[in-house]
C-alpha positions in Angstrom: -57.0 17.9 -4.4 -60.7 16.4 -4.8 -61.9 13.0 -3.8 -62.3 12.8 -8.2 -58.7 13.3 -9.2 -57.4 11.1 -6.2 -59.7 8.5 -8.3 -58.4 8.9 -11.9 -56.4 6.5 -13.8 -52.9 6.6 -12.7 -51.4 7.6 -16.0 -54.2 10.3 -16.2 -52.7 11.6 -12.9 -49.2 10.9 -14.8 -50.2 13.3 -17.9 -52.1 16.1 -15.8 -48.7 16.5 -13.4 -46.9 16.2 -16.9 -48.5 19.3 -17.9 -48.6 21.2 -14.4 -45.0 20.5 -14.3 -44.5 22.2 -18.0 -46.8 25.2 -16.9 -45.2 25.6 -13.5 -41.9 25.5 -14.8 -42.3 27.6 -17.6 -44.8 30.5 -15.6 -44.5 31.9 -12.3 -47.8 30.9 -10.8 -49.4 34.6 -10.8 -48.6 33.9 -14.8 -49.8 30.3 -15.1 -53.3 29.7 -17.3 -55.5 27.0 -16.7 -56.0 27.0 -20.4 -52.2 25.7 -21.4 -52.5 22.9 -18.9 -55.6 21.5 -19.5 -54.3 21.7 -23.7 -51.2 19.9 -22.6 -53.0 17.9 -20.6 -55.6 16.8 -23.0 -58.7 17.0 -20.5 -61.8 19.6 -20.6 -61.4 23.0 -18.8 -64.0 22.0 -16.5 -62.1 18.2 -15.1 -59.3 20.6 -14.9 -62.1 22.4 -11.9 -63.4 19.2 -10.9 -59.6 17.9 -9.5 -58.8 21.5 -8.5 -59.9 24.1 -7.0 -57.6 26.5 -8.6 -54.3 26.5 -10.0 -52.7 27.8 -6.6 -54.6 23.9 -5.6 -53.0 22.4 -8.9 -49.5 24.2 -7.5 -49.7 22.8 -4.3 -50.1 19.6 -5.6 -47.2 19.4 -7.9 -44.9 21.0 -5.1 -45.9 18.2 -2.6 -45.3 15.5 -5.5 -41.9 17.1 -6.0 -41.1 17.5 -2.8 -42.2 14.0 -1.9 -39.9 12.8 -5.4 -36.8 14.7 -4.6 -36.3 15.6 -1.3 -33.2 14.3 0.9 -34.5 14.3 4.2 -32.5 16.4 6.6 -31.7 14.0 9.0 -33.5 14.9 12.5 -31.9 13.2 16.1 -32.6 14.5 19.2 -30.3 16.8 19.4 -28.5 19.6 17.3 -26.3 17.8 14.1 -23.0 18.8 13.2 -22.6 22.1 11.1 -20.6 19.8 8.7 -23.9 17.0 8.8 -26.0 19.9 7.9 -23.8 21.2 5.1 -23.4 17.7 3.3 -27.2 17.7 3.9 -28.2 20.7 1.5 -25.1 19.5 -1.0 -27.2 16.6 -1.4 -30.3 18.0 -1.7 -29.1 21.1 -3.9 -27.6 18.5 -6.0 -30.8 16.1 -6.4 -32.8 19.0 -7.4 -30.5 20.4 -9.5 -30.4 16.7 -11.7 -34.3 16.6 -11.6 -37.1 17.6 -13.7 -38.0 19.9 -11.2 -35.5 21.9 -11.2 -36.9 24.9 -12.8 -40.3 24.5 -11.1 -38.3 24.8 -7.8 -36.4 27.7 -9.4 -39.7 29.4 -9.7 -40.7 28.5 -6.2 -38.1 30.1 -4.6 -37.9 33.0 -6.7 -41.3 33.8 -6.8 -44.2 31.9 -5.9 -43.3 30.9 -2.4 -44.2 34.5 -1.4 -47.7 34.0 -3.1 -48.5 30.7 -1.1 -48.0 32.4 2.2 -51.0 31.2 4.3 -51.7 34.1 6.6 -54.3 32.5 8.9 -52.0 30.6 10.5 -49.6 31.6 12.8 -45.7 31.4 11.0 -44.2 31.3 14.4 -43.7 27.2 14.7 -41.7 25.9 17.9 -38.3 25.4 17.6 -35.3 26.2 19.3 -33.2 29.2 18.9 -30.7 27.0 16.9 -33.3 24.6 15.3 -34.9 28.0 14.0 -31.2 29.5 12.9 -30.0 26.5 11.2 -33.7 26.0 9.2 -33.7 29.6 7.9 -30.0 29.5 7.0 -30.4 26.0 5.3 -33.4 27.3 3.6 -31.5 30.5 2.0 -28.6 28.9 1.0 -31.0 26.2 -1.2 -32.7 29.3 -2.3 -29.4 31.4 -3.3 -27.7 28.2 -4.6 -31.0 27.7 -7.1 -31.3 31.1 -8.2 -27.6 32.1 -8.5 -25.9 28.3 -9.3 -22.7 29.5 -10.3 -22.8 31.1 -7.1 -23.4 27.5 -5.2 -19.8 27.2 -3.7 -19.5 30.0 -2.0 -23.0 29.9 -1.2 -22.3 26.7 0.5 -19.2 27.6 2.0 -20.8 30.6 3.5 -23.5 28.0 5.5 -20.3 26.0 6.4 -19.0 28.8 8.5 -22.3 30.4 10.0 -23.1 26.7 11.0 -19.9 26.2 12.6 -20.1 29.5 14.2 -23.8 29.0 15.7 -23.8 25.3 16.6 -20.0 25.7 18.4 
């Protein structure tokens, strides 16, 4: 975000994520209009261009906010947690998003927009180990499948349970 919008009035800041949280949750982002937010918003088109580049900008914005608001850290050691650590882990953090505001924005990001904000000019390949890797990706699909299919969640869960305990034996 620009230098300008990291300067506004907090409750500004309060009102603009107000109304990129409505749009974001309402809209896939390929669907989203600058002109609803800015309306909800109650600022000119053009502060709505000088916080933001764009509204992928505006979405990356609200997704770090959220992200920063409701996210149960996955504890990290040095070393490889138990599958059962792991599995309480994204209970949690299914659980936290699925009592917060954002939980239909989040909906949306996983469903759709988090193929859209694919940043191709930067290698997706990260390092990790083998299991590091397996236990991220697995992790991340079962938030995904518990957010888009909810009454789904327990089995999707349970499912992680055993592909944990089978990976990390």
């Amino acid at each position: 975000v620009s230098e300008t919008f990291i300067n506004v009035s907090d409750e500004k800041k309060q009102k603009i994520a107000q109304a990129l949280l409505k749009e974001f949750s309402t809209y896939p982002l390929a669907k989203a209009q600058v002109a609803r937010i800015v309306k909800d918003a109650g600022i000119a088109r053009g502060a709505f261009y000088k916080y933001f580049t764009d509204l992928t900008e505006a979405y990356q914005y609200l997704y770090q906010v959220a992200i920063l608001e409701i996210h149960t850290p996955i504890t990290r050691a040095n070393h490889i947690l138990a599958a059962s650590d792991y599995v309480n882990q994204i209970k949690a953090f299914v659980d936290e998003i699925n009592g917060s505001k954002y939980r239909d924005f989040m909906r949306f990001h996983f469903q759709t927009n988090e193929g859209l904000l694919r940043d191709n000019t930067q290698p997706q390949i990260k390092i990790h180990s083998a299991q590091e890797w397996s236990v991220m990706v697995l992790s991340h699909e079962t938030i995904k499948d518990c957010l888009l299919q909810p009454d789904k969640q327990n089995e999707a869960i349970e499912r992680l349970s055993k592909a944990l305990t089978a990976l990390l034996q």
